[in-house]
C-alpha positions, 0 to 999 in steps of 0.5 A: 514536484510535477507543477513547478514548485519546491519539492517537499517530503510528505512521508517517509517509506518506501514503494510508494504508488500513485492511483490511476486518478492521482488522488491517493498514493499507497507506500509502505513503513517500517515503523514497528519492526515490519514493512505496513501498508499506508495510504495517504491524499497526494498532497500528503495529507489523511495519511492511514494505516491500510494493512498492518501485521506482525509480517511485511506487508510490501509492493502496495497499488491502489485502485483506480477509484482508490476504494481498494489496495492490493498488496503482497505479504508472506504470512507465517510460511514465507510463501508470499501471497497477494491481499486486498483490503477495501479502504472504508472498513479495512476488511481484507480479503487473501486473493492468491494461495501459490506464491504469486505475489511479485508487484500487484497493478491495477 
């Protein structure tokens, strides 16, 4: 807790990272047998699945103004890539093509 109060769980995963603006906080799940990426209010709430396949999607970090998460993901070939997926209408879009994922930051 950063304001004083009790410490309470808002989610379960792993990886989690705030937005520069503290309003949103993207972590990834396993909840179907691979690694997701969510993105959910800092209060805890609107939780949302952002990037969900049959591989794992890990290391997520959100935009300043949280209209965009970035993460890393190896995808068939076990070269891990970074993707980046615009929150409104999930379209996602491959942003490496030479192993370079490691940990994204805006």
């Amino acid at each position: 807790s950063l304001g004083g109060g009790e410490a309470r769980l808002i989610g379960r995963g792993e990886s989690p990272r705030f937005s520069r603006n503290g309003k949103w906080i993207a972590y990834s799940t396993h909840r179907r047998g691979n690694s997701d990426v969510w993105l959910m209010h800092a209060n805890g709430t609107g939780k949302r699945e952002i990037a969900g396949s049959s591989f794992d999607e890990e290391f997520p970090a959100v935009s300043p103004g949280g209209r965009f998460v970035v993460y890393g993901s190896a995808r068939g070939d076990d070269r891990s890539q970074l993707y980046l997926t615009r929150v409104r209408d999930l379209h996602e879009v491959q942003l490496t093509v030479s192993n370079q994922s490691g940990r994204p930051v805006w």
